[in-house]
C-alpha positions as CSV (number, residue, x, y, z in Angstrom):
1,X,0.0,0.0,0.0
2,X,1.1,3.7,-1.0
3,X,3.3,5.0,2.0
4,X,5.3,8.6,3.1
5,X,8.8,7.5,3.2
6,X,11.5,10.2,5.3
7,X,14.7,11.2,3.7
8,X,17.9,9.7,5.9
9,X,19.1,12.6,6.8
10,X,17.5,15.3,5.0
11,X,13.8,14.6,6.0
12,X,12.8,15.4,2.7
13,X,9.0,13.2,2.1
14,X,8.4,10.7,-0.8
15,X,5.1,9.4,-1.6
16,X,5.6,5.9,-2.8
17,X,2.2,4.6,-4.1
18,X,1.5,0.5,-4.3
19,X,0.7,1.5,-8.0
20,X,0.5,4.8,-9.8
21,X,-0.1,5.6,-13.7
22,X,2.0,7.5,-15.3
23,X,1.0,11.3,-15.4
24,X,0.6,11.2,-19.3
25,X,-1.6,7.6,-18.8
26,X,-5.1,9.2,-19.4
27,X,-4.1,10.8,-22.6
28,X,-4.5,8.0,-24.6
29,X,-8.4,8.1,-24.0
30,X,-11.0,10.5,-24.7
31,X,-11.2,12.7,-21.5
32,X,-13.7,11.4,-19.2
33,X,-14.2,14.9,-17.2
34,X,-15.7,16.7,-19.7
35,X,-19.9,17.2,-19.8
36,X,-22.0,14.5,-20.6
37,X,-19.7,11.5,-19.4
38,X,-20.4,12.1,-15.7
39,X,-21.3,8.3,-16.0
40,X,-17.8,7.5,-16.6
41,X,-16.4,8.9,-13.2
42,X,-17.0,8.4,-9.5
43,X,-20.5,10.0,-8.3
44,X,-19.8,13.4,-7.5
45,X,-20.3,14.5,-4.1
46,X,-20.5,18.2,-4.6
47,X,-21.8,19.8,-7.9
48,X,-22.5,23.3,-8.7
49,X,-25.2,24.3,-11.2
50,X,-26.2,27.7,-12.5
51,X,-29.9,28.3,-11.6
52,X,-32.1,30.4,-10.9
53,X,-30.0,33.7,-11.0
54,X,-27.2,32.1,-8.9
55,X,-25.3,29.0,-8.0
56,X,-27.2,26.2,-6.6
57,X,-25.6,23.0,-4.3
58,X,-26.3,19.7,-4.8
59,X,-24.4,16.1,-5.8
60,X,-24.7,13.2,-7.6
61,X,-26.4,9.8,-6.9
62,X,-24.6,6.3,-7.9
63,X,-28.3,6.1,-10.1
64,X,-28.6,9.7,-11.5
65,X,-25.8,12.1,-12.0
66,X,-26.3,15.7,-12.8
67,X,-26.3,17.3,-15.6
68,X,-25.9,21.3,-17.1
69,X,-23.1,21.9,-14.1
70,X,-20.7,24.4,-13.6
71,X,-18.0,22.3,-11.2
72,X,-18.2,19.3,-9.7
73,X,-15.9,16.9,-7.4
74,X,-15.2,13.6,-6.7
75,X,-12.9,10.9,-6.1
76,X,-10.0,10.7,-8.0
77,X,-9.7,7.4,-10.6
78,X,-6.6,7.5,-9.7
79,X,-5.4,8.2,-6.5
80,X,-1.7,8.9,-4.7
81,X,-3.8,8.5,-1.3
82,X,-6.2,6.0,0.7
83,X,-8.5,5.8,3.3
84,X,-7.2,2.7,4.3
85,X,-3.5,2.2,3.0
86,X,-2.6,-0.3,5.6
87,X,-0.9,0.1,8.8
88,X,2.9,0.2,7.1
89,X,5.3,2.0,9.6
90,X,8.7,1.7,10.0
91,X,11.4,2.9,12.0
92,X,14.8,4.7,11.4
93,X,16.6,4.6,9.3
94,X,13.4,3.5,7.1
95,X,11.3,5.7,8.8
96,X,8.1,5.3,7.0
97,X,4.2,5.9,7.4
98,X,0.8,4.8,5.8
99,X,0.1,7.4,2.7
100,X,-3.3,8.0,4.7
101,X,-6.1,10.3,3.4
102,X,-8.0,10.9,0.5
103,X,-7.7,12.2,-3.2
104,X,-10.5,14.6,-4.8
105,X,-10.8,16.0,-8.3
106,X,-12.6,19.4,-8.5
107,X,-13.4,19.7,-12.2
108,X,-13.4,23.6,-12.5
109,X,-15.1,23.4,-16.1
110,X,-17.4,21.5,-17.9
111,X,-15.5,22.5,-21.0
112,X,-11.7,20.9,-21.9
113,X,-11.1,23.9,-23.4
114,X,-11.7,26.3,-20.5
115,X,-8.3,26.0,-18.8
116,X,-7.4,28.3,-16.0
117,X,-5.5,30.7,-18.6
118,X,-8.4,30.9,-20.8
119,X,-11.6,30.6,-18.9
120,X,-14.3,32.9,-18.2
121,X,-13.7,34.6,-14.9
122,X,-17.2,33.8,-13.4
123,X,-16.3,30.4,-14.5
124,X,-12.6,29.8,-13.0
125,X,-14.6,31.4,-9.8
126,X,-17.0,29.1,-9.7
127,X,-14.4,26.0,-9.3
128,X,-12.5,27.7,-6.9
129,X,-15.8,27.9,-5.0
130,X,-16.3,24.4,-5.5
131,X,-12.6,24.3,-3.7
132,X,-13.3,26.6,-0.7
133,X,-16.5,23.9,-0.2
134,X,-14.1,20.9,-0.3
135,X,-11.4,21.4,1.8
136,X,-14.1,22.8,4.6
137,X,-15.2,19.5,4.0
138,X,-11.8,17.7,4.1
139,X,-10.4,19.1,7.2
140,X,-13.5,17.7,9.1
141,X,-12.2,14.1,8.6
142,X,-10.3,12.6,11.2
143,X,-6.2,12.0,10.8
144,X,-6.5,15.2,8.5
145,X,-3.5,17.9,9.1
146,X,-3.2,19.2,5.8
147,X,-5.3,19.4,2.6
148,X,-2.8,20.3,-0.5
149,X,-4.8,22.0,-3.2
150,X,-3.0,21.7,-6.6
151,X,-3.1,21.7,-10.4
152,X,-1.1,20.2,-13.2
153,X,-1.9,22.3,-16.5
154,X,-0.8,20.5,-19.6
155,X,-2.0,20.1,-23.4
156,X,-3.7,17.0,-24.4
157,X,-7.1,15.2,-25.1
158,X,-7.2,12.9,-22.3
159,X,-8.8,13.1,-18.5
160,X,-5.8,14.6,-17.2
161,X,-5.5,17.8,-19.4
162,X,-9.2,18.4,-18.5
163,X,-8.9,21.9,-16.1
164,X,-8.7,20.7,-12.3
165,X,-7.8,20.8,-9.0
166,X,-6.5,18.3,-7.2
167,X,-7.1,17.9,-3.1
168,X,-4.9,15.5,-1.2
169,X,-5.4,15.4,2.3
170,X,-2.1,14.5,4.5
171,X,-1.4,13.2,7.9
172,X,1.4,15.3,8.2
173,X,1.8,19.0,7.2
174,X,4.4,18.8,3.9
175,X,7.6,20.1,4.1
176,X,7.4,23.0,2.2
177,X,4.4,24.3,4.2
178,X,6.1,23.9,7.4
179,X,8.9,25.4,6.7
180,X,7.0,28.4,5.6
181,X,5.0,28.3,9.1
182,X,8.1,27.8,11.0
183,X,9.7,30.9,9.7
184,X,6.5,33.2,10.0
185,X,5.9,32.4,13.5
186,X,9.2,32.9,14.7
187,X,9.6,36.1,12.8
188,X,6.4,37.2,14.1
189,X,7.5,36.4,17.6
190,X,10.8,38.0,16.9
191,X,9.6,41.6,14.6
192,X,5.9,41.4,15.6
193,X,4.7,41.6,11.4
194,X,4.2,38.6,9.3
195,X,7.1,38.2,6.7
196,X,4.9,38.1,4.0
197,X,2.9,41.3,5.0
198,X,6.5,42.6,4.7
199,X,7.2,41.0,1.6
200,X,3.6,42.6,0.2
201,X,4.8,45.9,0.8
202,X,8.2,45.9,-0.7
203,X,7.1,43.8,-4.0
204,X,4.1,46.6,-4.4
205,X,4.9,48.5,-7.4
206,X,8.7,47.2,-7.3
207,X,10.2,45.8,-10.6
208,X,8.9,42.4,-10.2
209,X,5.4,43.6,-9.9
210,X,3.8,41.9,-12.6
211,X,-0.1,43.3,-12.0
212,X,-2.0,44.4,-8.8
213,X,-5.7,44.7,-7.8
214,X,-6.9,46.0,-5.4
215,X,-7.4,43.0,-2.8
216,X,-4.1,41.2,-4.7
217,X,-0.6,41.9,-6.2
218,X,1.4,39.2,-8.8
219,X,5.0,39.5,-8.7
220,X,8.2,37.2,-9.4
221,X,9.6,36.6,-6.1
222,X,13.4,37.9,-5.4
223,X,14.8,34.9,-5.3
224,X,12.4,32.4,-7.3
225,X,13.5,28.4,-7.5
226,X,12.6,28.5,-11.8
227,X,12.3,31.2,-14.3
228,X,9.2,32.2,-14.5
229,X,7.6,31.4,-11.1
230,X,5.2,33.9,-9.9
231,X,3.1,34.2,-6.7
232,X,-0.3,36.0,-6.0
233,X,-0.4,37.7,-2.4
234,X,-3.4,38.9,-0.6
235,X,-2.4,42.3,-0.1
236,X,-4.4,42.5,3.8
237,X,-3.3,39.7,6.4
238,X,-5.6,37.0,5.5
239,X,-4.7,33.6,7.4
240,X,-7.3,31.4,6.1
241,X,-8.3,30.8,2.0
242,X,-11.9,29.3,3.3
243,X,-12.9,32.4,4.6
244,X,-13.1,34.2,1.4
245,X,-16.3,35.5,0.3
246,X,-17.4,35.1,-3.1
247,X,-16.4,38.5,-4.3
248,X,-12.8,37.8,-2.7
249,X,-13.2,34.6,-4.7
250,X,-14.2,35.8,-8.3
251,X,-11.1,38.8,-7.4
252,X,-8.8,36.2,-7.0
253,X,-10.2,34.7,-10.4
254,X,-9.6,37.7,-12.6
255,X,-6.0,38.0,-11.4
256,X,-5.1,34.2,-12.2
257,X,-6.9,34.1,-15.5
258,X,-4.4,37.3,-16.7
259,X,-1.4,36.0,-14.8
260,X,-1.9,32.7,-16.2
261,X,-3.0,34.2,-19.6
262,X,0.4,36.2,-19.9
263,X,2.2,33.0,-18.5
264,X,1.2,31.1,-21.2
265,X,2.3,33.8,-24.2
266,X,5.6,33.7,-23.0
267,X,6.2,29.7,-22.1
268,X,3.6,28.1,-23.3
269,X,0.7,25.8,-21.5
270,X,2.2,23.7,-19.1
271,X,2.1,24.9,-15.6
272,X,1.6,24.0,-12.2
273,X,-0.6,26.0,-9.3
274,X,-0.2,25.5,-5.9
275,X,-2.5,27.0,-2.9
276,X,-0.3,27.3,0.0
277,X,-2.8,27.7,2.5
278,X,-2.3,27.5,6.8
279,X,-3.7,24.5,8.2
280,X,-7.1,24.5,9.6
281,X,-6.6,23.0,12.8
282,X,-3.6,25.6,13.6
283,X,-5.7,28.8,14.8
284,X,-2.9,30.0,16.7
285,X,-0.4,31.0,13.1
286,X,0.1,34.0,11.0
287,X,0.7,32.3,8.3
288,X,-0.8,34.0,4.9
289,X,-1.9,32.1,2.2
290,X,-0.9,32.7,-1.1
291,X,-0.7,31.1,-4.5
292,X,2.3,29.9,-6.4
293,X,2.7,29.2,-10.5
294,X,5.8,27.4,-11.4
295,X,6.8,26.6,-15.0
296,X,6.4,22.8,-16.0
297,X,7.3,20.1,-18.0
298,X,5.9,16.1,-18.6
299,X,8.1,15.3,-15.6
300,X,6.9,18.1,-12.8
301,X,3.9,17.7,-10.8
302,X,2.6,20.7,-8.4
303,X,2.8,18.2,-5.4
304,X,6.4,18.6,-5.4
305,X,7.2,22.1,-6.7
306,X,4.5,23.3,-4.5
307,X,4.8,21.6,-1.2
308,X,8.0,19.5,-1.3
309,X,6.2,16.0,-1.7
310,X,8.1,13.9,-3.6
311,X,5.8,11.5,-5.9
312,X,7.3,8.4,-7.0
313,X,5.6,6.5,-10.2
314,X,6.9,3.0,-8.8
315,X,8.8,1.5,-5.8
316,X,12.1,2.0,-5.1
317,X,12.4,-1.5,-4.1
318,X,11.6,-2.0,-8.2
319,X,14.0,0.5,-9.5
320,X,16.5,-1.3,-7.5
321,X,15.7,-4.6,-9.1
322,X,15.9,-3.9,-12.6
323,X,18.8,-1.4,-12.3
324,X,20.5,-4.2,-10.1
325,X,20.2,-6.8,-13.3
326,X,21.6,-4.2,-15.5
327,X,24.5,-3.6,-13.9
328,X,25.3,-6.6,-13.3
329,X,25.0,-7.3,-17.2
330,X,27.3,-4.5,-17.4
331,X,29.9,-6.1,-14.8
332,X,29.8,-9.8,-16.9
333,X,30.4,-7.9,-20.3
334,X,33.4,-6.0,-18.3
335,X,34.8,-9.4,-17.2
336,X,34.1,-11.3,-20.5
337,X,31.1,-13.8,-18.8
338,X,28.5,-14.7,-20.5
């Protein structure tokens, strides 16, 4: 079963799944996502449909699923995550733990070809509602300390270039994340203002402003890990993404769709989002949520340039077995046995 392996020394995290497709395995199909094949995915337990002047709540049943919706979300076919993965601990220097939690799939269109840097801006707002809704829902679960919210943008036909969210919920807060709440509660003990407040106020207007509005700013970061990588900043102290009204929401909407839209003029379509957001159950932080693009390619996945969770497509234990019978192919051909 799929476990969170430790880093000997550097206490980096792996996911290793039991079994995981490769990220490009969906495009081979027809995408299953897109409307009128809601028969061909899990029964969604949130959907969002446009009625009667506004948006309207509801889900699907395993006998009827709904049809005419704006967003919907449900399990993912193909999960990194379980409910039940198995009680698979170990101990240093293994130091190992159940991959425990689960894997959801907000659909943020009905359309394939609405992605984040081309949809409508009521649209895009509408799936990030559908993502406020879920991880309210997520962090009730028991075992839950973090929900990561994430997308993978690529070009392609299948399921997987469908726009999306993903939401994996963690028993353990990932690396990146706590490193980020480490260092804004101990400089908030030490100065008394949140580092990012701070970091708001110099990158306003500076050269790496890339657009403001007026409850957000874009800019490249001073000292960004890839060319290219942006992150949007509330400009106010705002600790908590689910407390965002709609308004806040359909703000937030407008200034990803340009960002994202200029992104995609200079590089081109593949790029990852990643909601770095405090967790729930921590009331007592100042961390500030933000978002954070980073440049792609068919390798990269948003769970690790985002939060610093490695994702392995197979075992180690594998790897080790078939690089182990190569090289020692390569040894016999040195020595001259065959």
């Amino acid at each position: 079963m799929p476990q969170l392996r430790t880093d000997y020394m550097s206490r980096s995290v792996t996911l290793v799944p039991s079994e995981r497709s490769a990220r490009a395995a969906g495009e081979v199909e027809d995408c299953k996502f897109c409307a009128g094949r809601e028969n061909e995915t899990p029964p969604a337990e949130l959907v969002l449909l446009d009625k009667f002047g506004g948006i309207v709540k509801t889900s699907d049943t395993e006998e009827e699923r709904n049809s005419d919706w704006v967003a919907r979300v449900f399990k993912s076919p193909r999960p990194l995550v379980y409910d039940d993965p198995g009680a698979n601990f170990s101990d240093e220097p293994l130091v190992g733990e159940p991959a425990q939690g689960s894997h959801y799939v907000v659909v943020t269109s009905p359309s394939h070809e609405e992605q984040f840097h081309t949809a409508n801006v009521n649209q895009l707002a509408n799936g990030l509602i559908a993502m406020q809704e879920e991880v309210k829902t997520l962090y009730q679960g028991r075992g839950i300390s973090y929900v990561a919210a994430y997308a993978n943008m690529t070009a392609g036909k299948g399921s997987a270039s469908h726009p999306q969210i993903n939401l994996v919920s963690l028993g353990r807060i990932p690396p990146i994340v706590q490193a980020e709440l480490t260092a804004t509660d101990s400089m908030y003990d030490e100065l008394g203002i949140c580092p990012v407040c701070r970091v708001v106020n110099v990158e306003s207007g500076g050269p790496r402003q890339i657009i403001s509005t007026d409850s957000y700013v874009a800019f490249v970061p001073w000292a960004p890990r890839r060319n290219l990588e942006f992150w949007i900043v509330p400009k106010k102290h705002q600790r908590s993404f689910l407390k965002l009204t709609q308004n806040q929401i359909k703000e937030l909407a407008m200034i990803m769709r340009c960002t994202l839209g200029g992104f995609v003029k200079e590089n081109g379509p593949e790029y990852g989002v990643a909601f770095h957001m405090a967790p729930e159950r921590m009331q007592q932080s100042q961390y500030h949520w933000h978002v954070e693009v980073h440049p792609q390619n068919s390798t990269s996945d948003s769970l690790e340039d985002g939060f610093g969770v490695y994702v392995l497509p197979k075992v180690p234990e594998e790897a080790a077995e078939k690089l182990g019978k190569w090289a020692r192919r390569e040894m016999a051909d040195m020595f001259g046995v065959k």
